[in-house]
ZAMARGU-4260 file (C-alpha; in steps of 0.2 Angstrom, whole numbers, plus 5000, padded with zeros to 4 digits):
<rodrens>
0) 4692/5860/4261 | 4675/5851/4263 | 4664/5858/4250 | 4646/5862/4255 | 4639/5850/4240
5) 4652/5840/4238 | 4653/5820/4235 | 4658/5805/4246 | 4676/5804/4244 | 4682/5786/4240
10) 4700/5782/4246 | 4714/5784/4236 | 4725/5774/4245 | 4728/5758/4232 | 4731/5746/4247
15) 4714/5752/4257 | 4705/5749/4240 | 4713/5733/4238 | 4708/5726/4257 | 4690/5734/4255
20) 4688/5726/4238 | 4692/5710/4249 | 4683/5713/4261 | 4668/5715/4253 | 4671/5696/4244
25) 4674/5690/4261 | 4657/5697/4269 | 4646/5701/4256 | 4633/5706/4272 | 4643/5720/4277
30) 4641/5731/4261 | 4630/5744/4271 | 4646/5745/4286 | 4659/5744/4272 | 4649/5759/4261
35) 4651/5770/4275 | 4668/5766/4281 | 4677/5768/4266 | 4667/5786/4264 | 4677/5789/4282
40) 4693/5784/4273 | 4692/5795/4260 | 4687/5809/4273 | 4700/5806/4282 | 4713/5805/4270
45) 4711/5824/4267 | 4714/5825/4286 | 4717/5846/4288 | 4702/5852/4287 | 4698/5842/4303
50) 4717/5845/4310 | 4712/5864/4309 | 4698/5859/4324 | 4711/5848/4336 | 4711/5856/4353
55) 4724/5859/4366 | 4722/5846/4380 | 4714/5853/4395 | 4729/5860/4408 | 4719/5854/4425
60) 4713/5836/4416 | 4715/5824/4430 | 4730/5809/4428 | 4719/5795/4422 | 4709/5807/4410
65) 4712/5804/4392 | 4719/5818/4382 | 4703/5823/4375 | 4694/5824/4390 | 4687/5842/4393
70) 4693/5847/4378 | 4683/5861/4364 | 4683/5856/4347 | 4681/5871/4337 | 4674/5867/4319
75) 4670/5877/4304 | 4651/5870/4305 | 4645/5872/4287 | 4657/5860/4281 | 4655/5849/4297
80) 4637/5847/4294 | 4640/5843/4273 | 4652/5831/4278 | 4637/5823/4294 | 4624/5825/4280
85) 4632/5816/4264 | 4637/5803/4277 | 4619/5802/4283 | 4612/5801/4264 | 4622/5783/4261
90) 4609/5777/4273 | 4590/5778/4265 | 4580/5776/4282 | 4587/5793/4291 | 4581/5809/4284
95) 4597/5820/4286 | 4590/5837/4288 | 4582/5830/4305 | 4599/5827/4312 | 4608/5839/4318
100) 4627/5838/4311 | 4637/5846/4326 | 4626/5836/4341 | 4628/5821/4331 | 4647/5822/4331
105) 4651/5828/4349 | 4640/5814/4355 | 4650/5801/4343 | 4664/5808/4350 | 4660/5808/4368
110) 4653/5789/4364 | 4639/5795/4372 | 4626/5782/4364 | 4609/5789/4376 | 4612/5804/4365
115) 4614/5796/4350 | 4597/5788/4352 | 4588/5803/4357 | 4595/5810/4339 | 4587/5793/4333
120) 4572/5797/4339 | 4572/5814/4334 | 4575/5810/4317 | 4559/5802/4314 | 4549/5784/4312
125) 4562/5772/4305 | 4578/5778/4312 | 4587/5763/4319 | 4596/5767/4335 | 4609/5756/4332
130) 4613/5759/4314 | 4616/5780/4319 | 4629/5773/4332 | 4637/5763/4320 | 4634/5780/4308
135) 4640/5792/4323 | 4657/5784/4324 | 4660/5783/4307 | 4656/5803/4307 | 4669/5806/4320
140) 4680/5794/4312 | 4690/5810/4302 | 4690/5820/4317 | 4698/5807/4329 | 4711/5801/4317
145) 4716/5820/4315 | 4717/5819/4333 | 4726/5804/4334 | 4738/5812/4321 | 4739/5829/4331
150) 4739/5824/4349 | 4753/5812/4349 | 4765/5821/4356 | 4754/5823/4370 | 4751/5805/4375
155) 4759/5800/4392 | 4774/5792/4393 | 4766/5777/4400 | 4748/5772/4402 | 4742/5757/4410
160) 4724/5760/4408 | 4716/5749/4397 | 4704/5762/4389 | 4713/5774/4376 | 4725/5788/4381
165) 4716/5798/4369 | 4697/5796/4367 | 4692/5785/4378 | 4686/5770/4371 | 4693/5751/4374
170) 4702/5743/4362 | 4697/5733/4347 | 4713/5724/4344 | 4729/5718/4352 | 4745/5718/4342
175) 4757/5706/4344 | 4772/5714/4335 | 4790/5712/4330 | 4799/5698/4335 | 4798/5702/4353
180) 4780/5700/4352 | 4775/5715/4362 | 4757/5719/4368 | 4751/5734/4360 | 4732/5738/4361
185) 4723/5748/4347 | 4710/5760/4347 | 4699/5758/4331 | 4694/5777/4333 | 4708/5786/4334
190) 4720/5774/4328 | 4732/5775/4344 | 4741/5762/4351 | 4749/5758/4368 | 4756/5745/4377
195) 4751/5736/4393 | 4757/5720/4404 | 4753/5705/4394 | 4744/5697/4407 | 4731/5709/4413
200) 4716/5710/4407 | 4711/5727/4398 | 4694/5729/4405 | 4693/5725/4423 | 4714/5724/4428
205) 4715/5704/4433 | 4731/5698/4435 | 4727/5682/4441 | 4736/5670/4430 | 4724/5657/4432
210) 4709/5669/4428 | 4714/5674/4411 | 4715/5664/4395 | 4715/5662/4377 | 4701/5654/4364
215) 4710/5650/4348 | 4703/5645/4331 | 4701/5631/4324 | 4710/5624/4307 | 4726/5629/4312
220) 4727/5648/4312 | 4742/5654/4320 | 4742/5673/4321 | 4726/5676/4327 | 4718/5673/4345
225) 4705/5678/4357 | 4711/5686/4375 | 4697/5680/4387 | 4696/5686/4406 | 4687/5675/4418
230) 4682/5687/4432 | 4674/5699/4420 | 4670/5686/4407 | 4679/5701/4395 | 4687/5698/4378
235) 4698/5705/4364 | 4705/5698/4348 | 4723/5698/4344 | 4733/5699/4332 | 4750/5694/4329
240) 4758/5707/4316 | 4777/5709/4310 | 4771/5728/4312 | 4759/5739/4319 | 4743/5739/4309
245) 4740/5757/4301 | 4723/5766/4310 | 4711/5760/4294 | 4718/5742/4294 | 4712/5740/4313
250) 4694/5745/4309 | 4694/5732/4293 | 4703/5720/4303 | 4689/5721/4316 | 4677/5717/4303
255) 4685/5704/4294 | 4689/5693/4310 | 4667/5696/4316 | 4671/5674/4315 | 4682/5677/4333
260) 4665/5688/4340 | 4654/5676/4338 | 4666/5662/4344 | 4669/5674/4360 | 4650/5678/4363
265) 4646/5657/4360 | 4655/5655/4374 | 4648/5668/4388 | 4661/5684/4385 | 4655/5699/4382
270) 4666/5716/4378 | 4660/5732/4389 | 4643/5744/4384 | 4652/5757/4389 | 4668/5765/4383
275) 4680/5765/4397 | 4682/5784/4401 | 4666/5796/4396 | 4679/5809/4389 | 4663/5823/4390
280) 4674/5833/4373 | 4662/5847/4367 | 4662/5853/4349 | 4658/5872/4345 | 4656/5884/4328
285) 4670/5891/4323 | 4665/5908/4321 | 4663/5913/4301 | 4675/5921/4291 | 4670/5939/4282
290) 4682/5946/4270 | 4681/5958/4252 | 4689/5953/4237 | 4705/5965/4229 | 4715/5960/4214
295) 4730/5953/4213 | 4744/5951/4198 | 4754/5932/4199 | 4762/5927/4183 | 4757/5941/4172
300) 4737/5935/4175 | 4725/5944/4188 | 4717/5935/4200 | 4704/5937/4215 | 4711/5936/4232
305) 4700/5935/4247 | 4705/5943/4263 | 4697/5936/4276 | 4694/5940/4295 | 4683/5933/4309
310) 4668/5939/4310
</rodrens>
């Protein structure tokens, strides 16, 4: 349960605390990303609190529609808010009592950024627009990986879109894996994967062999490259793996590789504003729980048990 005055949980995973240690050698620069990313690991870690919320995908969503697309996220929105607010204190310029908790996570959610910086803006002189994005997503990061874990069942057979089947939002990665080497994109929200034609490009849908290409590094890295599309001057990394990444791995693998960005943006390509389907997800209250206490004996000892019913 998220407890209304609790602390930021830390990961317990010993390889995430392993690769964020290293990460933090690497780029010293990222210490304020890294703070709140490993706070949204250890968030999600205890991932049932947020399962409890997942929605049923909406019946009459159209074909192309991700599986959150329409969907109502019911949350229990004290511990939402805790969770938006102890998220919000890592960073000192945002007052978190001027941000509301539940807007701030459906527009994360929806990757609806206009919103995000009206929240900005409403949270006062020295709210950064861009830094409560960052901060939105990594609120939402719990909630979307519960998702991801949830909703998989529901994901189509196939999808050729190269937005995610889930939420929405393009790729940050594409695996190369096993030793067939299959394309397999990867959402750094939700964690999902899915696979598309490996010569298409995953924003605009080229498949012009003469307009897509590769950058590559430099000093001999073999494992890594940078998928280039000349028609919509779009890129994505890639990554050749033996396996698929697990969800928190493609976020800190995104981060680690900022080198093949810059490389990528140097050169004239650009990845999408936008996310590649506006899902339009809303998140509601959770009606609260009422209940009286009553006695019960287990193991000899008393005990208080709470009943509880909806309010």
């Amino acid at each position: 349960m998220l407890w209304p005055h609790a602390r930021i949980r830390h990961a317990r995973n010993v390889e995430i605390l392993e690769r964020v240690a290293a990460a933090r050698r690497e780029t010293p620069e990222s210490e304020a990303w890294l703070g709140l990313l490993e706070a949204a690991f250890g968030e999600s870690e205890d991932g049932a609190p947020w399962a409890a919320g997942v929605p049923r995908p909406a019946a009459d969503r159209p074909v192309k529609a991700p599986v959150l697309s329409h969907t109502e996220i019911t949350l229990d929105g004290r511990a939402a808010r805790d969770w938006v607010r102890r998220l919000l204190k890592l960073t000192p310029t945002v007052n978190p009592r001027r941000i509301d908790g539940l807007a701030l996570l459906e527009a994360a959610v929806c990757h609806d950024d206009a919103r995000l910086d009206a929240l900005a803006a409403a949270g006062g002189e020295g709210v950064e627009p861009h830094a409560l994005r960052v901060l939105g997503q990594m609120a939402a990061l719990p909630l979307l990986q519960a998702c991801g874990r949830e909703l998989a069942s529901e994901l189509p057979a196939t999808w050729w879109e190269g937005y995610c089947p889930l939420c929405g939002a393009w790729p940050v990665v594409a695996e190369y894996t096993g030793l067939e080497r299959k394309r397999q994109l990867r959402c750094g929200r939700c964690g999902t994967g899915w696979a598309i034609p490996l010569l298409r490009c995953v924003f605009c849908d080229e498949t012009e062999h003469d307009h897509l290409g590769y950058l590559t590094p430099e000093a001999g890295e073999q494992t890594r490259k940078i998928e280039i599309c000349h028609t919509c001057k779009g890129y994505v990394k890639a990554v050749t793996t033996v396996r698929p990444l697990a969800p928190w791995a493609v976020l800190l693998d995104d981060l680690t590789t900022v080198p093949l960005d810059v490389a990528a943006l140097e050169r004239g390509y650009r990845r999408p504003d936008r996310p590649g389907y506006p899902i339009e997800a809303r998140i509601a209250e959770r009606p609260p729980m009422r209940g009286w206490w009553r006695l019960v004996e287990v193991g000899g000892g008393w005990w208080r048990s709470l009943r509880q019913d909806e309010a």
